[in-house]
C-alpha positions as CSV (number, residue, x, y, z in Angstrom):
1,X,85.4,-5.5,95.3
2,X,88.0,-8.3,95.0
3,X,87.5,-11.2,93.5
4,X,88.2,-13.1,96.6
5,X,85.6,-11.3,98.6
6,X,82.8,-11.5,96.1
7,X,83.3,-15.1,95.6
8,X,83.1,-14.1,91.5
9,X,84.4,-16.9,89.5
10,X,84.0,-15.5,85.7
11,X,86.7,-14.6,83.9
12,X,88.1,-11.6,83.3
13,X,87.6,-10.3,79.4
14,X,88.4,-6.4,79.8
15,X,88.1,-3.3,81.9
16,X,87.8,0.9,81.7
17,X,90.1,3.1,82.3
18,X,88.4,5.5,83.8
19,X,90.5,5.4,87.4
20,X,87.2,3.0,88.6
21,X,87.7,-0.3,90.3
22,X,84.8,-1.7,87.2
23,X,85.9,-4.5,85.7
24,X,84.0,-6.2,83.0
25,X,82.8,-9.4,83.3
26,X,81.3,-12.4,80.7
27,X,77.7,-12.6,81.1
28,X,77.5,-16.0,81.1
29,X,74.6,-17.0,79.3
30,X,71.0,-16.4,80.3
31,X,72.2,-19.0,83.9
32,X,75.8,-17.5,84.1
33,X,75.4,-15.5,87.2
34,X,74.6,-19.1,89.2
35,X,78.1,-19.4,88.7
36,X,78.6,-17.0,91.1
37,X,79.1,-19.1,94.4
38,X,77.8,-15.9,96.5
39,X,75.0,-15.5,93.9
40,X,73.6,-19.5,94.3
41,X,73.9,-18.7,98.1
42,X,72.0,-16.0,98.5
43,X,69.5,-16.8,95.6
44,X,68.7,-20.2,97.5
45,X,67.8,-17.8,100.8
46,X,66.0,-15.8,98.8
47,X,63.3,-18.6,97.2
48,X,63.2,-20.0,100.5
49,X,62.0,-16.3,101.5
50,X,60.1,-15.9,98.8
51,X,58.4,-19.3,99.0
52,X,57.4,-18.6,102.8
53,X,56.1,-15.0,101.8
54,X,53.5,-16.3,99.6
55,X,52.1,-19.2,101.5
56,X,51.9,-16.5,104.6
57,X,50.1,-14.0,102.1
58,X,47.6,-16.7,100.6
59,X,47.0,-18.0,104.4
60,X,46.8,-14.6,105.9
61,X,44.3,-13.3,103.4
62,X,42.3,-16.5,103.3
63,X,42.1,-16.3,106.6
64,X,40.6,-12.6,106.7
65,X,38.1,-12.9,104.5
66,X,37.0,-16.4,105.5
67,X,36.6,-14.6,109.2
68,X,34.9,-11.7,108.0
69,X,33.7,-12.1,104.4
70,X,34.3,-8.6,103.6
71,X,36.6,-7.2,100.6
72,X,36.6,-3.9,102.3
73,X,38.1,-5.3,105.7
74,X,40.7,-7.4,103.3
75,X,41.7,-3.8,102.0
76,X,42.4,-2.6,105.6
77,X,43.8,-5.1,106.6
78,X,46.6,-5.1,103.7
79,X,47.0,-1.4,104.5
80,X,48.1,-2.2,107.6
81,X,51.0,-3.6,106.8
82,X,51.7,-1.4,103.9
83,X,51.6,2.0,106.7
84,X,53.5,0.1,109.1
85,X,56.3,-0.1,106.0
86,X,56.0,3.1,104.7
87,X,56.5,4.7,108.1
88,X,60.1,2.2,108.5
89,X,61.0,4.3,105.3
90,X,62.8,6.8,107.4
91,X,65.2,4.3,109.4
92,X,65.8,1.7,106.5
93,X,68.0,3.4,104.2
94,X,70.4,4.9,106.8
95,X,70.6,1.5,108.6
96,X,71.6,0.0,105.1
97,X,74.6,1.9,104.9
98,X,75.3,2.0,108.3
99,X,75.4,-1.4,108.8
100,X,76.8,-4.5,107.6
101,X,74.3,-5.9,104.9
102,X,74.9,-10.0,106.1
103,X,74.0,-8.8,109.5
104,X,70.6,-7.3,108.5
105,X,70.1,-9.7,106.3
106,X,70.3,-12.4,109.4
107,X,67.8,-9.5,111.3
108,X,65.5,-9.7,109.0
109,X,65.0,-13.7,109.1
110,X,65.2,-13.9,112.5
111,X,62.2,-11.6,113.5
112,X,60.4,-13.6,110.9
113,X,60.9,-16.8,112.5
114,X,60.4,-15.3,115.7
115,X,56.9,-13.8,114.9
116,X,55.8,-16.4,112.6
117,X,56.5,-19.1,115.3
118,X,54.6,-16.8,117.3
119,X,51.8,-16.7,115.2
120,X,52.1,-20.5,114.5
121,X,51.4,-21.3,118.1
122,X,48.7,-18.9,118.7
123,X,46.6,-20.5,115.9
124,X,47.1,-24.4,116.7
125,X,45.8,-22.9,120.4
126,X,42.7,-22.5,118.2
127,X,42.8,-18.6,118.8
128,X,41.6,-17.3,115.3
129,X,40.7,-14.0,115.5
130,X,41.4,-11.7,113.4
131,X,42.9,-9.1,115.9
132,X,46.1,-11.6,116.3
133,X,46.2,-11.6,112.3
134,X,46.8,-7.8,112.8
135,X,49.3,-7.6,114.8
136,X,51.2,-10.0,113.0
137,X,50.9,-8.3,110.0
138,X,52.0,-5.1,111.3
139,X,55.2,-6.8,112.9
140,X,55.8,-8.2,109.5
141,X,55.4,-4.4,108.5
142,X,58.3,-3.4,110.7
143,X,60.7,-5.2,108.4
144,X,59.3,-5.4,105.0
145,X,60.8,-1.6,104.4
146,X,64.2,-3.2,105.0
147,X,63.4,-6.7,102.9
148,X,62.2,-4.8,99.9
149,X,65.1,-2.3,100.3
150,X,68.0,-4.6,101.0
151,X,67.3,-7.5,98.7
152,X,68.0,-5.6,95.1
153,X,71.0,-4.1,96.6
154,X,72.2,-7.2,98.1
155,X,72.9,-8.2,94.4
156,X,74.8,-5.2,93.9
157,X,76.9,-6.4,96.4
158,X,77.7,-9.5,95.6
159,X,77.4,-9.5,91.5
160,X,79.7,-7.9,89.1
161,X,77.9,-4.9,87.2
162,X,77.7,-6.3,83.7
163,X,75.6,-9.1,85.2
164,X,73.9,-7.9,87.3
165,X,70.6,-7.6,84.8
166,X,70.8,-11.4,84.4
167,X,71.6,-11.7,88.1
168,X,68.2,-9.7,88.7
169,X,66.4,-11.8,86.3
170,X,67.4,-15.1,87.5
171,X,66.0,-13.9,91.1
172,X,62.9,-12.5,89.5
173,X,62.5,-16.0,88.1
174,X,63.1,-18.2,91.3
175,X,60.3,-15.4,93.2
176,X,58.1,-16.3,90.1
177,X,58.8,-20.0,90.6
178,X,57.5,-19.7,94.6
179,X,54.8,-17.5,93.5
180,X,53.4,-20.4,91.1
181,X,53.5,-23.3,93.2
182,X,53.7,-22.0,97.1
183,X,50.1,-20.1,96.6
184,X,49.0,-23.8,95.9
185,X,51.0,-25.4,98.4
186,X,49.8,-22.8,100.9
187,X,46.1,-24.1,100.2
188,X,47.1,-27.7,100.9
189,X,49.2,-26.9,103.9
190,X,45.7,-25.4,105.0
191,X,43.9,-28.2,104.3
192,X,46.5,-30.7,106.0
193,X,47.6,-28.7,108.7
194,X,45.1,-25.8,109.3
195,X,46.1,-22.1,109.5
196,X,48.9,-23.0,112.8
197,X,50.5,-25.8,110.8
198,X,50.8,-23.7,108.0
199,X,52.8,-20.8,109.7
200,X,55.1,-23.6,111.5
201,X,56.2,-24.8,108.1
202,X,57.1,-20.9,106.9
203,X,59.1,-20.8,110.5
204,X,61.2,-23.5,109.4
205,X,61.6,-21.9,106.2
206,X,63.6,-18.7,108.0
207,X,65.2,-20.8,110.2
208,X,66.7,-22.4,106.8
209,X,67.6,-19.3,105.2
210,X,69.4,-18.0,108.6
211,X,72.2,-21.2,107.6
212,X,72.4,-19.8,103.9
213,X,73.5,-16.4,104.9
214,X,76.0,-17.4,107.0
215,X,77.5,-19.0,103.4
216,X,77.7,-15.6,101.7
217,X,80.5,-13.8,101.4
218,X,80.3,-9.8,101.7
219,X,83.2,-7.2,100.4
220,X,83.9,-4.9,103.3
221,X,81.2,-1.8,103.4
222,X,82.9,1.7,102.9
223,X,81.8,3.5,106.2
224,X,83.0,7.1,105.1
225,X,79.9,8.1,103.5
226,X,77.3,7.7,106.1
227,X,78.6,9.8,108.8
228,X,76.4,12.5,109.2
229,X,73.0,12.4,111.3
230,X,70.0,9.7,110.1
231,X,67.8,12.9,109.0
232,X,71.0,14.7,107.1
233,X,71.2,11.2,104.7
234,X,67.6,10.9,104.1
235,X,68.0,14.5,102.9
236,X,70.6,13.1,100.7
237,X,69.1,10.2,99.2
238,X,65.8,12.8,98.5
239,X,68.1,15.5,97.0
240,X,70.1,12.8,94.5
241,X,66.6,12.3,92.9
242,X,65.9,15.6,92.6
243,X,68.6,16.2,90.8
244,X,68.8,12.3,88.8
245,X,66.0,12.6,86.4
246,X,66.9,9.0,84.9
247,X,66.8,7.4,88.8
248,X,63.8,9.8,89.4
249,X,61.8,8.4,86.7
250,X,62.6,4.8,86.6
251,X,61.3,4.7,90.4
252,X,58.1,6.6,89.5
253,X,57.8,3.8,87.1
254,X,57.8,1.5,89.4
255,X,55.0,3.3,91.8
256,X,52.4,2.1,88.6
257,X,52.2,-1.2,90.2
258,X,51.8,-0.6,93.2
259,X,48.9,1.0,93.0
260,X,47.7,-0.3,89.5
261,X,47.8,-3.4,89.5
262,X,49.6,-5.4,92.2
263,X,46.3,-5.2,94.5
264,X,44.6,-6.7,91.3
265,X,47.0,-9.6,91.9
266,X,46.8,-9.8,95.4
267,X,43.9,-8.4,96.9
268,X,40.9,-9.5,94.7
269,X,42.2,-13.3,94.1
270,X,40.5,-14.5,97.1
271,X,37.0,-12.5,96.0
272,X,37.3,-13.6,92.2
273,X,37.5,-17.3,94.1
274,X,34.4,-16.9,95.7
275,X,32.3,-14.6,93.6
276,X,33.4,-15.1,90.7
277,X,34.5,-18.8,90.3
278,X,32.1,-20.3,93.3
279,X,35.5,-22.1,94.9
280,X,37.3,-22.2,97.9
281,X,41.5,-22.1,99.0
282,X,42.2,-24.9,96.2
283,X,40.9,-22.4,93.2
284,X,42.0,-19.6,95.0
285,X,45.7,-21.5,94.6
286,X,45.2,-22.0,91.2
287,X,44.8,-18.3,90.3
288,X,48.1,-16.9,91.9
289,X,49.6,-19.9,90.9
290,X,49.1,-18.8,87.4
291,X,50.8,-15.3,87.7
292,X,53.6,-17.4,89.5
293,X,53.8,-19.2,86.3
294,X,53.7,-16.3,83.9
295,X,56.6,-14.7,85.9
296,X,59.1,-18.1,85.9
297,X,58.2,-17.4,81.6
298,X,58.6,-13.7,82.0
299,X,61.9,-13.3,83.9
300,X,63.1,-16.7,82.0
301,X,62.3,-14.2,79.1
302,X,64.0,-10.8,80.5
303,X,67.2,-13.1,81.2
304,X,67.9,-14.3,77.9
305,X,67.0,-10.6,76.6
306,X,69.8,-9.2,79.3
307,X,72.0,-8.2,76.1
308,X,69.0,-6.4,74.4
309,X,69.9,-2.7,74.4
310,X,66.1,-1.0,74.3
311,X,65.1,-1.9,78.3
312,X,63.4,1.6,78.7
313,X,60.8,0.4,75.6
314,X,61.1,-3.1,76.9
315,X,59.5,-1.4,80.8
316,X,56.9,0.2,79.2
317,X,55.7,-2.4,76.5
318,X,55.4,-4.8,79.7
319,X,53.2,-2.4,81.4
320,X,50.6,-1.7,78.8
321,X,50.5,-5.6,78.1
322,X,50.2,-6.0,81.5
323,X,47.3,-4.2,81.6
324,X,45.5,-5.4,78.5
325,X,45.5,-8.9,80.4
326,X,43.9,-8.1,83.7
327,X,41.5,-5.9,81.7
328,X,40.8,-9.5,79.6
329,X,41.2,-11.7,82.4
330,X,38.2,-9.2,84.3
331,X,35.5,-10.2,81.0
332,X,36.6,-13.9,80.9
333,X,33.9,-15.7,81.9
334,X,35.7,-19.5,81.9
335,X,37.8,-20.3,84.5
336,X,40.6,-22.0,82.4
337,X,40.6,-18.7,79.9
338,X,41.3,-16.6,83.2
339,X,44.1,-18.9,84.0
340,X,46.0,-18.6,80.8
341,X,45.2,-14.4,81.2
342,X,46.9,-14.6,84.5
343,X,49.8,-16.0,83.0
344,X,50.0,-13.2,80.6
345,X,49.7,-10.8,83.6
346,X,52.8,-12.8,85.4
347,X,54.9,-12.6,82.2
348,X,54.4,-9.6,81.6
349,X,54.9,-7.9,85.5
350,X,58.0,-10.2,85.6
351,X,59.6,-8.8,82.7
352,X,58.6,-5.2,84.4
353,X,60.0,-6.1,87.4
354,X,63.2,-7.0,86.4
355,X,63.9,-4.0,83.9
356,X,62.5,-1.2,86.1
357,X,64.8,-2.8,89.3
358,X,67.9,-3.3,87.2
359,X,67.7,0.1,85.2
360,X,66.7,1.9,88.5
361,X,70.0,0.4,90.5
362,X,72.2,1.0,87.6
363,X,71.3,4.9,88.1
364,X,72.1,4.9,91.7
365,X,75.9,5.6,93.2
366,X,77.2,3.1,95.4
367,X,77.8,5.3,98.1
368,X,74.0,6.3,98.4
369,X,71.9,3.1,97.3
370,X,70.4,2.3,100.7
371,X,69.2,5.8,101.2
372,X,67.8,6.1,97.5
373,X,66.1,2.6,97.2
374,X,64.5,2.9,100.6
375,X,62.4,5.8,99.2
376,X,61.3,3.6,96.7
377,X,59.4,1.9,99.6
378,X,57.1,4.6,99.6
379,X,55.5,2.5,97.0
380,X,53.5,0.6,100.3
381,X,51.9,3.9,101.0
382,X,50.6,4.1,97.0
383,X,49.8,0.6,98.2
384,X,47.5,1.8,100.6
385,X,46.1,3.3,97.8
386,X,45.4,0.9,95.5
387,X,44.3,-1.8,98.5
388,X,41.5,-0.1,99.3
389,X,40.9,0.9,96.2
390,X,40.5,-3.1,95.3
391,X,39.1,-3.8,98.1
392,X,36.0,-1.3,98.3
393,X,35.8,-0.7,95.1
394,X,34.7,-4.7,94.8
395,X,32.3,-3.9,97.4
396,X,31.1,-0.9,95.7
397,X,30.7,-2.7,91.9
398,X,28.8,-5.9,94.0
399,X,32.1,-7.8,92.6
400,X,36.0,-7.5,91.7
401,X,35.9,-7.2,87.6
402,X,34.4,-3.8,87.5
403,X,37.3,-2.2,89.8
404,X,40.0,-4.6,88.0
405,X,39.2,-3.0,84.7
406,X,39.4,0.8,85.7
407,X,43.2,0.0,88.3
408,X,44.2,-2.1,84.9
409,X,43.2,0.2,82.3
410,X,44.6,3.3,84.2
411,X,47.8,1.4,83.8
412,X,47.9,1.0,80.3
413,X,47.0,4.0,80.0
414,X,50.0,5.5,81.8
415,X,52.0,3.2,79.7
416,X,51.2,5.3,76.8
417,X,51.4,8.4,78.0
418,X,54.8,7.9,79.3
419,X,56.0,6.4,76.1
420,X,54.3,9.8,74.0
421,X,56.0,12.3,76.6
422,X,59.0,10.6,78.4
423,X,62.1,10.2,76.0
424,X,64.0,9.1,79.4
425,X,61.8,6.2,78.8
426,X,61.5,5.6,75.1
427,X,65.1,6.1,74.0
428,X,66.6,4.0,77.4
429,X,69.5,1.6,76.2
430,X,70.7,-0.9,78.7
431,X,74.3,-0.1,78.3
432,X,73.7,3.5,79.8
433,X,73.7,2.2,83.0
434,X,76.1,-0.7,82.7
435,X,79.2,1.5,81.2
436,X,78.3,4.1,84.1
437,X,80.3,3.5,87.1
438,X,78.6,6.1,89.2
439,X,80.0,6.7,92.6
């Protein structure tokens, strides 16, 4: 991509010669890719995004249990959404490269406004049942597959390759930023406004983040790859990894959290608030405000170590840490020990995050990254898993710790195996994928 089309304002300091149009680029600092006019666009859409995402999932989860008071309904009512996803799998990564990225970009936000308006209304009518909080979250569903898909490859787009693993950091940050203080703001928003105010406030929030995208600038997408039927480019995508044990594995990485450990994070707050800490929204807000802390530290962290070469052992350190908090955060007994455990937990996922997302786009060719990374969304169906996992096994134990200790320990325990038996893993260096223009 030009210059002029990407909006890139580095300078220049070198190039290949391998016939590629890759051009090297100075990294900036641990900030530099904020430099990027495109970049400070689309990373101010994106915390507004991310900042509406969490108070919905604190309100929407709140709401569920305070309506039913059971963890098992909770876990059900997260798979929902995460089937609803899963099945989108099949369209997502052939409308990706069918279609201009800005314009599904401006898709995305406007179904949310339209839905969360929607929702908004319903609720300030005094309608709280939890059947409307179902359907919601399966029209959410409908476009999550295409939110988790697009936004990693929306960088791609609009960030030269050598920084693109600050790039990903510095958005892994700004998510981590909303995810500390929105959870919080979510509970106060309850208080304030009750459960319709709240989701008026997240409305405005899309409507916001429709004027930023109109600011980016996208190079032209290459059409010439994506001509043959929807079914005949999801074969594609499927038979790349078959064949790309470095993509393969990175992505199967990334299925650990899913089921692991992101329903310790996000399905079991709202229980350890009650059961566990005898509180209500305002301690609930304090606890995923804490991992939201831990991951502005962890991808603050990952950006200043964008020029350390050992990512692979970087991914897989983060993990087993990762682990070892939740396990230590399930035995504290003080509610101000668990908050600086969650912290831990935020780092490390952050620094996770970031390294598994950069090192798995790095592998993918340009021509075939929609249809790839959307098969990384199968990850909602292993979310499935692990929800209901959480959410009965809490029910099961008489309480969250117990299930939190055997999803967290089975992740550090991965952790290690991988790092014994994958040299994929172990041996990774970060310029691999930089120097690799693949196509």
């Amino acid at each position: 991509m030009s210059d002029h089309q990407s909006g890139i304002e580095e300078k220049q300091v070198g190039n290949v010669t391998d016939g590629k149009s890759y051009v090297h680029f100075e990294r900036g600092g641990p900030f530099g890719s904020l430099r990027i006019r495109n970049f400070r666009f689309l990373w101010i859409g994106n915390i507004l995004g991310y900042a509406a995402s969490w108070i919905q999932g604190m309100a929407l989860n709140w709401l569920v249990y305070s309506l039913t008071g059971s963890g098992t309904i909770l876990g059900t009512f997260n798979m929902v959404r995460s089937a609803t996803t899963l099945g989108m799998i099949p369209a997502t990564g052939v409308l990706i490269d069918r279609i201009s990225h800005q314009k599904l970009i401006l898709l995305k936000n406007l179904w949310m406004f339209v839905i969360t308006l929607g929702l908004g209304i319903i609720l300030l009518m005094g309608r709280s049942h939890t059947s409307y909080l179902f359907i919601f979250t399966f029209l959410v569903g409908m476009i999550s597959t295409l939110d988790q898909t697009l936004g990693p490859i929306v960088i791609f787009d609009l960030v030269p390759r050598a920084n693109t693993p600050n790039a990903v950091a510095l958005m892994q940050t700004g998510g981590a930023f909303t995810r500390a203080f929105c959870p919080a703001i979510g509970g106060f928003l309850l208080l304030w406004f009750a459960a319709g105010g709240t989701f008026l406030v997240q409305a405005i929030a899309y409507a916001i983040i429709v004027i930023t995208v109109f600011q980016l600038r996208f190079p032209q997408q290459q059409p010439q790859t994506v001509r043959s039927s929807a079914l005949q480019n999801i074969k594609e995508g499927i038979h790349y990894l078959a064949r790309a044990p470095v993509t393969r594995t990175f992505m199967l990485m990334g299925f650990i959290l899913s089921v692991f450990t992101i329903p310790v994070v996000t399905i079991l707050p709202p229980i350890y608030a009650v059961k566990v800490f005898h509180g209500g929204a305002d301690i609930l807000g304090i606890l995923l405000a804490s991992i939201g802390v831990g991951g502005i530290i962890g991808g603050i962290v990952t950006a200043y170590l964008s020029r350390l070469e050992r990512w692979g052992l970087l991914q897989l350190a983060a993990v087993f840490l990762l682990g070892l908090s939740l396990i230590a955060f399930a035995f504290s007994t003080r509610f101000w020990m668990a908050v600086l455990l969650l912290v831990s937990a935020g780092t490390f996922e952050a620094i996770f995050l970031s390294t598994n997302q950069t090192l798995l786009q790095l592998s993918i060719p340009d021509h075939l990254r929609g249809r790839v990374t959307s098969i990384f969304s199968v990850n909602a169906g292993l979310g499935i898993i692990g929800g209901l996992l959480a959410g009965i096994g809490s029910d099961l134990f008489g309480g969250p710790k117990t299930i939190t200790i055997i999803l967290a320990g089975s992740a550090s325990g991965l952790a290690v195996l991988i790092f014994i038996f994958s040299t994929t893993v172990r041996d990774y260096r970060l310029s691999q994928g930089i120097k690799s223009k693949v196509n």
